[in-house]
PDB file with SEQRES, HELIX, SHEET and CRYST1 records, atoms N, CA, C and O in Angstrom:
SEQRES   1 A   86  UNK UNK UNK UNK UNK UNK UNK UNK UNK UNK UNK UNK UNK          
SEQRES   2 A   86  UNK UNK UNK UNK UNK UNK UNK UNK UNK UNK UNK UNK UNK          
SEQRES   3 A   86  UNK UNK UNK UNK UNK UNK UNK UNK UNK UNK UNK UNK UNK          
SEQRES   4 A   86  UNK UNK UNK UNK UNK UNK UNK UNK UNK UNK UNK UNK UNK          
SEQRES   5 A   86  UNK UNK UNK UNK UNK UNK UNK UNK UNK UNK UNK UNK UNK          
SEQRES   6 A   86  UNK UNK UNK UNK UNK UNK UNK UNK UNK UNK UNK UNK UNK          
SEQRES   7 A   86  UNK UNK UNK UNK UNK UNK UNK UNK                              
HELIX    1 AA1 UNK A    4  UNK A    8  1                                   5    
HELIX    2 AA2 UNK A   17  UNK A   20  1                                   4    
HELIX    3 AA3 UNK A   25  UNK A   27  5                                   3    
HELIX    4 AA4 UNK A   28  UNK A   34  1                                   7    
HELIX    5 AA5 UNK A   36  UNK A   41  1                                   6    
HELIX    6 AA6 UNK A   52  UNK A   56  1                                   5    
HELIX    7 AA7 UNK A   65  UNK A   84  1                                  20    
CRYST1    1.000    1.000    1.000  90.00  90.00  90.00 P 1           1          
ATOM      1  N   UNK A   1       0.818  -1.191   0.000  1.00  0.00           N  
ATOM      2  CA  UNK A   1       0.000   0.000   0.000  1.00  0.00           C  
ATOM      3  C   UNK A   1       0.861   1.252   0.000  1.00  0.00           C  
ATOM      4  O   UNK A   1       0.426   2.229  -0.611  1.00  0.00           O  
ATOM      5  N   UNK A   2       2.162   1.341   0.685  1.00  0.00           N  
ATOM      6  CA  UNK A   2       2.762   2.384   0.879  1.00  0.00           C  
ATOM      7  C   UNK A   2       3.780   2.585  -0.523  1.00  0.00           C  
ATOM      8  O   UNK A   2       4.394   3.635  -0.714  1.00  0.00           O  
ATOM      9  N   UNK A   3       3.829   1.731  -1.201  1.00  0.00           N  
ATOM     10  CA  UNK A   3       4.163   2.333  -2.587  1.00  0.00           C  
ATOM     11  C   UNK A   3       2.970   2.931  -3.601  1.00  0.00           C  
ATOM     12  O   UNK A   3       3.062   4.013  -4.183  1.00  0.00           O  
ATOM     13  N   UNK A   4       2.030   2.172  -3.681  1.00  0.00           N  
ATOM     14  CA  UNK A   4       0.935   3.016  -4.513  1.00  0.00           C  
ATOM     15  C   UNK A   4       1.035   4.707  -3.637  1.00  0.00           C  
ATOM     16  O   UNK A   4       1.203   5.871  -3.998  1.00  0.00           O  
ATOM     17  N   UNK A   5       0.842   4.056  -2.468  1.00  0.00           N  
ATOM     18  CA  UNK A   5       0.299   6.136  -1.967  1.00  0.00           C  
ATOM     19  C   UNK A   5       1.629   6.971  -2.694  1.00  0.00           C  
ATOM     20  O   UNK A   5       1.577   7.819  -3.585  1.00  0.00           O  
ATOM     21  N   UNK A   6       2.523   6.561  -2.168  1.00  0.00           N  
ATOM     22  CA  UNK A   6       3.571   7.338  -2.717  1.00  0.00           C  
ATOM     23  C   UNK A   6       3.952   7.291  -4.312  1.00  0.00           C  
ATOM     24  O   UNK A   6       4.997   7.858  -4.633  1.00  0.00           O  
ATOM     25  N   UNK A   7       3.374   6.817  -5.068  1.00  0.00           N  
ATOM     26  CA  UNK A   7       3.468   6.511  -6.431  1.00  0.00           C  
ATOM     27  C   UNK A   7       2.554   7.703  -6.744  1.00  0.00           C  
ATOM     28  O   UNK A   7       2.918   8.622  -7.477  1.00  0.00           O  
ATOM     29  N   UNK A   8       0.915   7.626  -5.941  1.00  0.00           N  
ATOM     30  CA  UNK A   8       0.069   8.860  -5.996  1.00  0.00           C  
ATOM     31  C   UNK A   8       0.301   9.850  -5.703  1.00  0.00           C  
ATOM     32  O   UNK A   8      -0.305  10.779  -6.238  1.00  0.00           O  
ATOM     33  N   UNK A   9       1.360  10.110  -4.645  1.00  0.00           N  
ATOM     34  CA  UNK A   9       1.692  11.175  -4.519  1.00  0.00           C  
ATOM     35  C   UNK A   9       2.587  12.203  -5.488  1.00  0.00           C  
ATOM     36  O   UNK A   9       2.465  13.409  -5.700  1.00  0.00           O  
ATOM     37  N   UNK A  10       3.515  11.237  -5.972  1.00  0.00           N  
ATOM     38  CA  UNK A  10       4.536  11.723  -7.066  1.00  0.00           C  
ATOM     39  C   UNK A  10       3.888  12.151  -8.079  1.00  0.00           C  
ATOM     40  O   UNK A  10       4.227  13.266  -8.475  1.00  0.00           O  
ATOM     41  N   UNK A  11       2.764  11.442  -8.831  1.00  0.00           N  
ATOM     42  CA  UNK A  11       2.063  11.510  -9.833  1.00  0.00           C  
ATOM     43  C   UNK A  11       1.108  12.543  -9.600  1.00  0.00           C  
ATOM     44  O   UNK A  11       0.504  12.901 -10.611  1.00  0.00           O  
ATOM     45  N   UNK A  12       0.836  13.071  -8.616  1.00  0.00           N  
ATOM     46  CA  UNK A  12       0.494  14.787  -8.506  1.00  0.00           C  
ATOM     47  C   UNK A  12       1.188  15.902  -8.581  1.00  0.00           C  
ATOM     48  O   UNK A  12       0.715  17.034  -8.687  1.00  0.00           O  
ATOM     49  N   UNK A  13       2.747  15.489  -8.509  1.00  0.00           N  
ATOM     50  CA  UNK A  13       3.307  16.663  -8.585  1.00  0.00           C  
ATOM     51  C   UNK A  13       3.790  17.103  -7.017  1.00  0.00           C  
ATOM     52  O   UNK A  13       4.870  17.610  -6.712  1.00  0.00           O  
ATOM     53  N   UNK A  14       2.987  16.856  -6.375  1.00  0.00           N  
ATOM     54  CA  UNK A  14       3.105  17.827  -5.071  1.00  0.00           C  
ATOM     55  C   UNK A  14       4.012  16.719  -3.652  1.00  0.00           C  
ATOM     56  O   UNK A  14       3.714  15.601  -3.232  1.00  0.00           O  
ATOM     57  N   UNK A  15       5.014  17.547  -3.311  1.00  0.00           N  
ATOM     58  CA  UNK A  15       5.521  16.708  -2.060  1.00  0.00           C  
ATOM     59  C   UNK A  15       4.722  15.845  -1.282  1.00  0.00           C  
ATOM     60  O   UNK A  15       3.630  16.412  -1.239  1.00  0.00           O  
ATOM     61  N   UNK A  16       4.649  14.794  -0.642  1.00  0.00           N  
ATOM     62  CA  UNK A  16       4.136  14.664   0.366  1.00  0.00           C  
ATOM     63  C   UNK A  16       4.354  15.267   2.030  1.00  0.00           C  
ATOM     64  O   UNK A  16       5.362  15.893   2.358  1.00  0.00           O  
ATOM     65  N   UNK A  17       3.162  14.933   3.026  1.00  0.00           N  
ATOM     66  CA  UNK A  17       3.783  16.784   4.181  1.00  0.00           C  
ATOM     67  C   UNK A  17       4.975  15.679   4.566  1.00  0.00           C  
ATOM     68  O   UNK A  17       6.083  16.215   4.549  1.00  0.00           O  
ATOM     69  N   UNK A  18       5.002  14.363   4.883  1.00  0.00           N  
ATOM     70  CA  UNK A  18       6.470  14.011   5.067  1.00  0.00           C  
ATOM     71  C   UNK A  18       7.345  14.441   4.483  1.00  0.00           C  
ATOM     72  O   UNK A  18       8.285  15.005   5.043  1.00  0.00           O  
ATOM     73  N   UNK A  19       7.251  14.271   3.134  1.00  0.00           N  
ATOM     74  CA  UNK A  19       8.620  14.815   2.098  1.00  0.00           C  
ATOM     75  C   UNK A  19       8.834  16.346   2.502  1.00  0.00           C  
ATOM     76  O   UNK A  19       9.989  16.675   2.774  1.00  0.00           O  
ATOM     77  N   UNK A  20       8.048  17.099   2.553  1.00  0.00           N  
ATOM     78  CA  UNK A  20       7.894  18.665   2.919  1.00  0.00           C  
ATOM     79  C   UNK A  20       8.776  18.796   4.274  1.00  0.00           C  
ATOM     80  O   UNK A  20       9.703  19.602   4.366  1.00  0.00           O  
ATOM     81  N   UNK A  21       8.335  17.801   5.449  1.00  0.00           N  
ATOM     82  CA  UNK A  21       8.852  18.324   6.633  1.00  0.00           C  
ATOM     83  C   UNK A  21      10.310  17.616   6.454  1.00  0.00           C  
ATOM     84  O   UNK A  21      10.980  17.624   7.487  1.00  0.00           O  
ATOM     85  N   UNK A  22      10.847  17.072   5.441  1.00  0.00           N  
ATOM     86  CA  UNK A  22      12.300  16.855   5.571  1.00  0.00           C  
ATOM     87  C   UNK A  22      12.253  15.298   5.841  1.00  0.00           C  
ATOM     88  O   UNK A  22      13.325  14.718   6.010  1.00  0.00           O  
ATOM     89  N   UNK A  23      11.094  14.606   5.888  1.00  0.00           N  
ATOM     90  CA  UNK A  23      11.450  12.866   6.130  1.00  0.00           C  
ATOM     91  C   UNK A  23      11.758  12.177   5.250  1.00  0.00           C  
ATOM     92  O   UNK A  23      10.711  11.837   4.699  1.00  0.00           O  
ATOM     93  N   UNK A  24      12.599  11.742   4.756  1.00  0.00           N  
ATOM     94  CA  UNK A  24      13.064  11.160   3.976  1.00  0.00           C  
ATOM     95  C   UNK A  24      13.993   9.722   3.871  1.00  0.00           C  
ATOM     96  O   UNK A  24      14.821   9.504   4.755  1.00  0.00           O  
ATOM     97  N   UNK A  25      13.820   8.798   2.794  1.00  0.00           N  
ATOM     98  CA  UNK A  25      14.909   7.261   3.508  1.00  0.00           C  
ATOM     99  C   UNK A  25      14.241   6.958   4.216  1.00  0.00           C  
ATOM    100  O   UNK A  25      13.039   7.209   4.132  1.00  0.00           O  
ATOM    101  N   UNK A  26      14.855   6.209   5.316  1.00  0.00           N  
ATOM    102  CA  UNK A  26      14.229   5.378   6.230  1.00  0.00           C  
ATOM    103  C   UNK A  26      13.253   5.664   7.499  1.00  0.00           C  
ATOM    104  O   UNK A  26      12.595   4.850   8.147  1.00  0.00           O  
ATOM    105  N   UNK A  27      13.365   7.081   7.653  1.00  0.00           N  
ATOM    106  CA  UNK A  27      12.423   7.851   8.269  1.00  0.00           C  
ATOM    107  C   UNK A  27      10.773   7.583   7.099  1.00  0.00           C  
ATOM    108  O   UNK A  27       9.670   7.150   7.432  1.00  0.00           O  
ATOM    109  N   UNK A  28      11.193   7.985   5.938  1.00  0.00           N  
ATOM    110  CA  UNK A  28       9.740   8.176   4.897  1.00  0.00           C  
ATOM    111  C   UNK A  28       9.486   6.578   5.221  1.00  0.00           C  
ATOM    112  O   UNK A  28       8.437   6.271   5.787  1.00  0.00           O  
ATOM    113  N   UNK A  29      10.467   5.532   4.856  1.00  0.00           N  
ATOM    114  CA  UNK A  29       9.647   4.195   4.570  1.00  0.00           C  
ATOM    115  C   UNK A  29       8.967   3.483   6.026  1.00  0.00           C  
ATOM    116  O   UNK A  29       8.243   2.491   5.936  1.00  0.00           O  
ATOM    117  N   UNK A  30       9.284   4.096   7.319  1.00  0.00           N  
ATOM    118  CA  UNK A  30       8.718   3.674   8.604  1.00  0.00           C  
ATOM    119  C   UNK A  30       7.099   4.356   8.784  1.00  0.00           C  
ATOM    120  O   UNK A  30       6.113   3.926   9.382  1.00  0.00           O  
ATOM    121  N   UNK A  31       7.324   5.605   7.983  1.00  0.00           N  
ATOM    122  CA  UNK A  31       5.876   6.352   7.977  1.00  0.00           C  
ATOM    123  C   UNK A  31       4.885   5.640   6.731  1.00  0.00           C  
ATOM    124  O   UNK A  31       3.665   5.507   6.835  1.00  0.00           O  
ATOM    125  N   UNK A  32       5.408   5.372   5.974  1.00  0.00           N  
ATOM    126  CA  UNK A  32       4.802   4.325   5.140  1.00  0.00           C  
ATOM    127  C   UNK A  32       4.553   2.811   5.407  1.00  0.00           C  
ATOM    128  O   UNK A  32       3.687   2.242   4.742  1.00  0.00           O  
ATOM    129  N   UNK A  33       5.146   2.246   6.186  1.00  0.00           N  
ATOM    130  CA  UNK A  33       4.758   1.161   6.620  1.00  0.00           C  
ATOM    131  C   UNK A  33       3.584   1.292   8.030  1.00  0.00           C  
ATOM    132  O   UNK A  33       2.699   0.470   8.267  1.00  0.00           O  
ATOM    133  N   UNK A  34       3.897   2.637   8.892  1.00  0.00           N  
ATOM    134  CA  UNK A  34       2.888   2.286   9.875  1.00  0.00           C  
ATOM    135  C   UNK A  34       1.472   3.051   9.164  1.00  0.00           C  
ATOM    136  O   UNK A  34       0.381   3.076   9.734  1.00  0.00           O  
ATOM    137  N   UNK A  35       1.703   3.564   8.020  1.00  0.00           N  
ATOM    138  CA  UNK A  35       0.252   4.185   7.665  1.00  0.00           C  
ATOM    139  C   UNK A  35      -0.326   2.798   6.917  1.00  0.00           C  
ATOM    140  O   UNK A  35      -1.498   2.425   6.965  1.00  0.00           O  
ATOM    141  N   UNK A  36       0.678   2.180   6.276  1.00  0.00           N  
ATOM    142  CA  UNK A  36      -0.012   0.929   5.659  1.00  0.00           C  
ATOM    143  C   UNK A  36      -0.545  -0.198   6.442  1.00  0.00           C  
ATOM    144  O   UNK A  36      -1.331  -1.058   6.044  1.00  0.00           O  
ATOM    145  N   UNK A  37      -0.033  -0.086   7.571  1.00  0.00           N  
ATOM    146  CA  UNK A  37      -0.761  -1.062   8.765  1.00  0.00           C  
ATOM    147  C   UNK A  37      -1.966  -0.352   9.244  1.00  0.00           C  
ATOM    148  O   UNK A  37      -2.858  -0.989   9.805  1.00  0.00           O  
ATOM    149  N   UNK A  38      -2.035   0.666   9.097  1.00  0.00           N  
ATOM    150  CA  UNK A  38      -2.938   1.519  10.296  1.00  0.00           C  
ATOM    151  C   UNK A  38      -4.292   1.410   8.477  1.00  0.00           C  
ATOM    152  O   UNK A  38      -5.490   1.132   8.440  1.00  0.00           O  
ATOM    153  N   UNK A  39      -3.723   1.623   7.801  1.00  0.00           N  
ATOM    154  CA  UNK A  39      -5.006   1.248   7.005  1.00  0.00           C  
ATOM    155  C   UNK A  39      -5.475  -0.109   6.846  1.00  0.00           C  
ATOM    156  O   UNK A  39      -6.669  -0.319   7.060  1.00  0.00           O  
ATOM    157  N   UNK A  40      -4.952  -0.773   6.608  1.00  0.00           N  
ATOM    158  CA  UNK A  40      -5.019  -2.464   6.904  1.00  0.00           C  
ATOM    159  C   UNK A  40      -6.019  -2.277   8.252  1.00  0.00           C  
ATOM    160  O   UNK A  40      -7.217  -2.508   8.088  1.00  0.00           O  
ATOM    161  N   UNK A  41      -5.594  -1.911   9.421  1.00  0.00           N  
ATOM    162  CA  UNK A  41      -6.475  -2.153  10.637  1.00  0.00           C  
ATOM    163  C   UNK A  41      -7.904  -1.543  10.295  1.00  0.00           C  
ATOM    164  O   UNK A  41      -8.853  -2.327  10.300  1.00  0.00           O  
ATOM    165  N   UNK A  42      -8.137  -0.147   9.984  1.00  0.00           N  
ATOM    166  CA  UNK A  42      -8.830   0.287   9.621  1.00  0.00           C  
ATOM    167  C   UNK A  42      -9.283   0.781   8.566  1.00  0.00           C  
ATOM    168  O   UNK A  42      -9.371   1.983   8.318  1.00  0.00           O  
ATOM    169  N   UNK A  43      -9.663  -0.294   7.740  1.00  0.00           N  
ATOM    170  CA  UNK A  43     -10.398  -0.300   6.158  1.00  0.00           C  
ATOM    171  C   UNK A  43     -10.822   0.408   5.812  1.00  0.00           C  
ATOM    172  O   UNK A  43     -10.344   1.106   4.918  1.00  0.00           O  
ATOM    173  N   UNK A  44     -12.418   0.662   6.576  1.00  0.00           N  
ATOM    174  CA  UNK A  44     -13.036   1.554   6.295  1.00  0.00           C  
ATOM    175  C   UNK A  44     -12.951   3.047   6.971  1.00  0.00           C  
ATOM    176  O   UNK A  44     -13.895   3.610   7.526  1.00  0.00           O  
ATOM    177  N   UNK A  45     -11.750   3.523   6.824  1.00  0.00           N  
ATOM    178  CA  UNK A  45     -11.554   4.928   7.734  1.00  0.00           C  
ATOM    179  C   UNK A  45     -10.368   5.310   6.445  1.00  0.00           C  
ATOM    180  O   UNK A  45      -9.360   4.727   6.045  1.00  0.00           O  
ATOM    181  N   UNK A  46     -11.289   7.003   5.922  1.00  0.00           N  
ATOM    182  CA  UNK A  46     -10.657   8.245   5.059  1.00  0.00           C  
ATOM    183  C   UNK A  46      -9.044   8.425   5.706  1.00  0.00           C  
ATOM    184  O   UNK A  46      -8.881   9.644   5.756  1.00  0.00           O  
ATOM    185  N   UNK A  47      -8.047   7.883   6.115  1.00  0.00           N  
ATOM    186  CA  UNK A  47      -7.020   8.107   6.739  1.00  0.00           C  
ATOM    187  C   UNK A  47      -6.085   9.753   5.735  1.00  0.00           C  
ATOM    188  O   UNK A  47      -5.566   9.679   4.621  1.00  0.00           O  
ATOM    189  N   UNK A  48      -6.170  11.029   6.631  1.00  0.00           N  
ATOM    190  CA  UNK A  48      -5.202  11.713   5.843  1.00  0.00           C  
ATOM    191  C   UNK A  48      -3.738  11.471   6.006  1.00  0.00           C  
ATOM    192  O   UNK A  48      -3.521  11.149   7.174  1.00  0.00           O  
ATOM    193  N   UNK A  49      -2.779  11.497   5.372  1.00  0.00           N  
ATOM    194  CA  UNK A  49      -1.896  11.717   5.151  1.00  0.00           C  
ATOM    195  C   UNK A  49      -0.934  11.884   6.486  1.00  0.00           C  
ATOM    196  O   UNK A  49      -0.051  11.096   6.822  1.00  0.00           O  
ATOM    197  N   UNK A  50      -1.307  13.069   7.149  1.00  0.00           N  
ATOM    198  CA  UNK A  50      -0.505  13.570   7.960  1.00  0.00           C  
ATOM    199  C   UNK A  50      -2.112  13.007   9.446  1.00  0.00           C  
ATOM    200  O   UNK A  50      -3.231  13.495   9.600  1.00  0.00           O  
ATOM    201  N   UNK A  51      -1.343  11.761  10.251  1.00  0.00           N  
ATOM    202  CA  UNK A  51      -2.527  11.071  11.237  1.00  0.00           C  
ATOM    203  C   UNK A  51      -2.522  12.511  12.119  1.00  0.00           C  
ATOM    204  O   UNK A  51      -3.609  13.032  12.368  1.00  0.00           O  
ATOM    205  N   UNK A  52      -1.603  12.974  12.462  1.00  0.00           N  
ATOM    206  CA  UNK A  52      -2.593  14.517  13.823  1.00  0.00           C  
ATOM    207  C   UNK A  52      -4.038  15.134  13.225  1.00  0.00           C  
ATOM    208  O   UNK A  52      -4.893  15.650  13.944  1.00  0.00           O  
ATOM    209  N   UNK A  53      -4.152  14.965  11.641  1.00  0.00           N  
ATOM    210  CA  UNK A  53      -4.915  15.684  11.438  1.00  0.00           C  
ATOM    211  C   UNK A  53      -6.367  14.387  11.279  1.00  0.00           C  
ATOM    212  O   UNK A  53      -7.484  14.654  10.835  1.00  0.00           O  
ATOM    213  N   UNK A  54      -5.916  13.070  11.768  1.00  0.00           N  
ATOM    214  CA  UNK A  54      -7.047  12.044  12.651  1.00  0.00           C  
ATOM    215  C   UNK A  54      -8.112  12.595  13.724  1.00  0.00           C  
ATOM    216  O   UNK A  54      -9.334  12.688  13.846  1.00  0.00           O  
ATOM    217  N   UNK A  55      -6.455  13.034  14.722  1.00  0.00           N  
ATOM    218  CA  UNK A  55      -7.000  13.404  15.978  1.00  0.00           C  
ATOM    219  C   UNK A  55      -8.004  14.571  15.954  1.00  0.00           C  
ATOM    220  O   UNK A  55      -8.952  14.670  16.733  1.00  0.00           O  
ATOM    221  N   UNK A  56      -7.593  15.725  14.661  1.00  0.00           N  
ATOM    222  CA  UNK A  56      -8.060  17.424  14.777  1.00  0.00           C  
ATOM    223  C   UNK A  56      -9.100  16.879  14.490  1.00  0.00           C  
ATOM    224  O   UNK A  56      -9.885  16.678  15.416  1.00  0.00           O  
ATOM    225  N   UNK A  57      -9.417  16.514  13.333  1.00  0.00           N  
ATOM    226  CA  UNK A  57     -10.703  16.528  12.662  1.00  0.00           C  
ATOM    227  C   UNK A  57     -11.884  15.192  13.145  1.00  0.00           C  
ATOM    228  O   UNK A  57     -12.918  14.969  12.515  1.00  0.00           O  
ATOM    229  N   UNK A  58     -11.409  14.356  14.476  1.00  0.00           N  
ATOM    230  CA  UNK A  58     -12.125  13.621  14.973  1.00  0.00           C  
ATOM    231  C   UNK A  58     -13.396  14.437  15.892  1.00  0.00           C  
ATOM    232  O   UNK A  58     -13.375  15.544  16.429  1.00  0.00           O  
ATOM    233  N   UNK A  59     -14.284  13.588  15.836  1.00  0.00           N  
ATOM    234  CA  UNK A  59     -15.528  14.299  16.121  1.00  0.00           C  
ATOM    235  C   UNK A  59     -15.844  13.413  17.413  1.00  0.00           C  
ATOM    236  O   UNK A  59     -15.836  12.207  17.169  1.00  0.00           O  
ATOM    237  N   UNK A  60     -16.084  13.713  18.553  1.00  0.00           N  
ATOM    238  CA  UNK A  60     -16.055  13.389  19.476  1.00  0.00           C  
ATOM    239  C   UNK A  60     -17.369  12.524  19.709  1.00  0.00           C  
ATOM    240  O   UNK A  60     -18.118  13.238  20.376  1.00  0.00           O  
ATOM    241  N   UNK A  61     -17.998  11.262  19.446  1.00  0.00           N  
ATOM    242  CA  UNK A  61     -19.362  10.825  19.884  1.00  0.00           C  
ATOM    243  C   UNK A  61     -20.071  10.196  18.740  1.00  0.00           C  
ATOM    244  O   UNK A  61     -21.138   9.585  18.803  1.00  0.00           O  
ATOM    245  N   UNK A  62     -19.292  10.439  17.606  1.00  0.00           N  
ATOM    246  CA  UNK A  62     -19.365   9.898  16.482  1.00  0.00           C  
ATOM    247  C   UNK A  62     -18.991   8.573  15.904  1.00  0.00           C  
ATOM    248  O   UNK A  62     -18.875   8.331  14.702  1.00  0.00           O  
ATOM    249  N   UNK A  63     -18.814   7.734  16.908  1.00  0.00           N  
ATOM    250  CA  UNK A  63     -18.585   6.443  16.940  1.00  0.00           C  
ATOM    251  C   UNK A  63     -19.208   5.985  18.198  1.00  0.00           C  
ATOM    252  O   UNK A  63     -19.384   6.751  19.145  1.00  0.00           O  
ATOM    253  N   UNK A  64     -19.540   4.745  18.209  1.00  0.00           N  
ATOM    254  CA  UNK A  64     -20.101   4.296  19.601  1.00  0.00           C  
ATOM    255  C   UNK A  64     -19.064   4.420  20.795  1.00  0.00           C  
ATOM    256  O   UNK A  64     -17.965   4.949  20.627  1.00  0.00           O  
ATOM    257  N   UNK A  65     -19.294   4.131  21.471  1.00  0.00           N  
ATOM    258  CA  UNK A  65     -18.294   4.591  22.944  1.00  0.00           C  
ATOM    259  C   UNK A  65     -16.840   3.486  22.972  1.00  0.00           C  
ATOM    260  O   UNK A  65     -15.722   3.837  23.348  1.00  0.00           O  
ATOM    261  N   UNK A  66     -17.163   2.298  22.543  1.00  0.00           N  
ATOM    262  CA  UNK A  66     -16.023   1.237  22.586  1.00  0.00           C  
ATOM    263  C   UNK A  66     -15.360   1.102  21.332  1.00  0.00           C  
ATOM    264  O   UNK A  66     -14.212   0.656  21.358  1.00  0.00           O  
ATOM    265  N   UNK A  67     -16.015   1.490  19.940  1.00  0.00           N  
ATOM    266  CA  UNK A  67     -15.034   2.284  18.601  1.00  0.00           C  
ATOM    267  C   UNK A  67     -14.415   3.405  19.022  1.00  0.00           C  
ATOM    268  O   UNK A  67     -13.185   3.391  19.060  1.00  0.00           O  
ATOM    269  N   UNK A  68     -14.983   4.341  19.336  1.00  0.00           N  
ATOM    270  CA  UNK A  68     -14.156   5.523  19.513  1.00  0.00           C  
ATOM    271  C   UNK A  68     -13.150   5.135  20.380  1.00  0.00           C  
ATOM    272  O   UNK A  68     -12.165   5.077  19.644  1.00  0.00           O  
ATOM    273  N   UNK A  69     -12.834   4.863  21.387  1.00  0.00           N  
ATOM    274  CA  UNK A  69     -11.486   4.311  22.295  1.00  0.00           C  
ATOM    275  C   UNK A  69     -11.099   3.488  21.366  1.00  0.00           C  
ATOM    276  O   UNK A  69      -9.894   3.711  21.482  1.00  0.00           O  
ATOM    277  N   UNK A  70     -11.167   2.651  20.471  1.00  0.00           N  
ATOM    278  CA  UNK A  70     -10.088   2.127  20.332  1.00  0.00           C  
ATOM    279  C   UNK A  70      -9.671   2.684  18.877  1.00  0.00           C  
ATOM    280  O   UNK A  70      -8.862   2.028  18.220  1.00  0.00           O  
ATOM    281  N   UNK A  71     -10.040   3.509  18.522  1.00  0.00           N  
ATOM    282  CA  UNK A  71     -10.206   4.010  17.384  1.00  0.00           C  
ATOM    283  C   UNK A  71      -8.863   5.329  17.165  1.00  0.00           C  
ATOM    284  O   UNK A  71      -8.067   5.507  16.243  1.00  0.00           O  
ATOM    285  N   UNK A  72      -9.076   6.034  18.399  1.00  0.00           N  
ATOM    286  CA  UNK A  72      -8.340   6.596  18.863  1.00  0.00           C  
ATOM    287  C   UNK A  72      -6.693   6.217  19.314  1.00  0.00           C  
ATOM    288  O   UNK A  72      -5.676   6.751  18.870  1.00  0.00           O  
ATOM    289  N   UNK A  73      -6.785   5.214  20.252  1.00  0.00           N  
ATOM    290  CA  UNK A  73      -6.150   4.315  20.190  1.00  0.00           C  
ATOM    291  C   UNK A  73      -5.014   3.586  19.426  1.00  0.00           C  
ATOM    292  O   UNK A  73      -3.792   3.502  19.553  1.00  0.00           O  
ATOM    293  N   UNK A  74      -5.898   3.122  18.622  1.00  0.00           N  
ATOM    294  CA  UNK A  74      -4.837   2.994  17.416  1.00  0.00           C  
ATOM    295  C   UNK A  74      -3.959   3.833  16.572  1.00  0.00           C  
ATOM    296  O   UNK A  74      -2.893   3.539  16.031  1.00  0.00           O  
ATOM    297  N   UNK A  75      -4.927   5.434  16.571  1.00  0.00           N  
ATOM    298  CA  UNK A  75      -3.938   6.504  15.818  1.00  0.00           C  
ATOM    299  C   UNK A  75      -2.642   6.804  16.381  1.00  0.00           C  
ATOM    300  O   UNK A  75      -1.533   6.931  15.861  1.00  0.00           O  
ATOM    301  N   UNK A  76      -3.195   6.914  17.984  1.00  0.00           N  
ATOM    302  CA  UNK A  76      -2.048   7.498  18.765  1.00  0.00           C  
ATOM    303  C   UNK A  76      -1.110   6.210  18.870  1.00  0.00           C  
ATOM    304  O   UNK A  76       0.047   6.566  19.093  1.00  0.00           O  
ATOM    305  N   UNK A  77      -1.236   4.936  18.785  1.00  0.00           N  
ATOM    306  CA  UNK A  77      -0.047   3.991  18.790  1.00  0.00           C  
ATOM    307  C   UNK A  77       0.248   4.431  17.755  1.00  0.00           C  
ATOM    308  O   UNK A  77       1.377   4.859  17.995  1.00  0.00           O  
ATOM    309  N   UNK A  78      -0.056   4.758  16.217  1.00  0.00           N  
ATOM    310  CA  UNK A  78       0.701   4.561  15.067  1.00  0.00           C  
ATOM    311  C   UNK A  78       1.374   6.073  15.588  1.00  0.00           C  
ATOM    312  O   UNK A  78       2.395   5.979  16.269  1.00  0.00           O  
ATOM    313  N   UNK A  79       1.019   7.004  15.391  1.00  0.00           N  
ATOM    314  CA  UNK A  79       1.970   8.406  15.633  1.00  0.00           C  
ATOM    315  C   UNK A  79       3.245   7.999  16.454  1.00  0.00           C  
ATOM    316  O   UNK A  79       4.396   8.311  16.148  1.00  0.00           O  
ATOM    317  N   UNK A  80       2.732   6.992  17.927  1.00  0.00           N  
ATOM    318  CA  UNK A  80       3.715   7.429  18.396  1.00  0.00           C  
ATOM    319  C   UNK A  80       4.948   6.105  17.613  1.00  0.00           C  
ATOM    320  O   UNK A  80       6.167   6.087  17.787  1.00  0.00           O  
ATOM    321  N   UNK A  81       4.177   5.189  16.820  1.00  0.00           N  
ATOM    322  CA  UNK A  81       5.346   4.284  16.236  1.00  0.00           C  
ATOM    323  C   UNK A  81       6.195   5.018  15.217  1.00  0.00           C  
ATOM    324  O   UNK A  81       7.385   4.805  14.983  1.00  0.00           O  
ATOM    325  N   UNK A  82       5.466   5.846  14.691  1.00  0.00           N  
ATOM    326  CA  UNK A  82       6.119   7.000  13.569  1.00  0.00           C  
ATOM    327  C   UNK A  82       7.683   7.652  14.380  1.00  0.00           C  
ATOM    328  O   UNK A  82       8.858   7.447  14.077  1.00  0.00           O  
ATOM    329  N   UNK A  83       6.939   8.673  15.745  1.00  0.00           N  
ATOM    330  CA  UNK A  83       8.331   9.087  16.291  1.00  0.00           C  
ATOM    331  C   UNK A  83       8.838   8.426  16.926  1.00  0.00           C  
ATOM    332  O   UNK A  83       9.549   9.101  17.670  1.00  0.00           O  
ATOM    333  N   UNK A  84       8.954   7.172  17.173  1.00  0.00           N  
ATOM    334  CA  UNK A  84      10.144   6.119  17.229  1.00  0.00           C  
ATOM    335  C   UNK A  84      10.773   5.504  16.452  1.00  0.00           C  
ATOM    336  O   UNK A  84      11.810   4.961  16.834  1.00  0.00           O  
ATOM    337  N   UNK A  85      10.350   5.397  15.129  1.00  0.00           N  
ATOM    338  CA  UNK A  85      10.904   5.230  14.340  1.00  0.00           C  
ATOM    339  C   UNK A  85      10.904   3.672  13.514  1.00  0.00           C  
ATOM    340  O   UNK A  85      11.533   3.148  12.594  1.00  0.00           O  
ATOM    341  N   UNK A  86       9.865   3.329  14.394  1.00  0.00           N  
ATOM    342  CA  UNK A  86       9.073   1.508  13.652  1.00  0.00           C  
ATOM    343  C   UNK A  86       7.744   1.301  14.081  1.00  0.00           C  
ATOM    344  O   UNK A  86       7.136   0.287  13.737  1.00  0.00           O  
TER     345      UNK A  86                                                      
END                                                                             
């Protein structure tokens, strides 16, 4: 999955905000592998690009009470697998 996105991304023209904020190599391919897991987990979820903007644009009550926790959940494990670096 994390080569198509980035295949899509190139094929727009436009950086990705990783490529933008300077991630690059093995930093870019760890953010590509945990976004490709984190979509795998969650199929049916619009995932943007850059996951903080999961958290901004999450709507609080908009999932039943035991989706939303783990829903959440899962973003903030992948972010924080991002700044560790696997």
């Amino acid at each position: 999955m994390s080569i198509r996105l980035t295949n899509l991304i190139r094929r727009r023209g436009r950086p990705s905000v990783y490529e933008a904020a300077g991630l690059r190599g093995d930093r870019a391919a760890t953010v590509g592998v945990v976004h490709g897991d984190l979509a795998d987990e969650l199929p049916d979820e619009d995932l943007p690009e850059d996951l903080a903007d999961c958290l901004d644009m999450y709507e609080p009550g908009s999932k039943p009470r035991c989706e939303e926790v783990e829903y959440l959940a899962t973003i903030q494990e992948a972010m924080e697998r991002i700044a560790r670096g696997h």
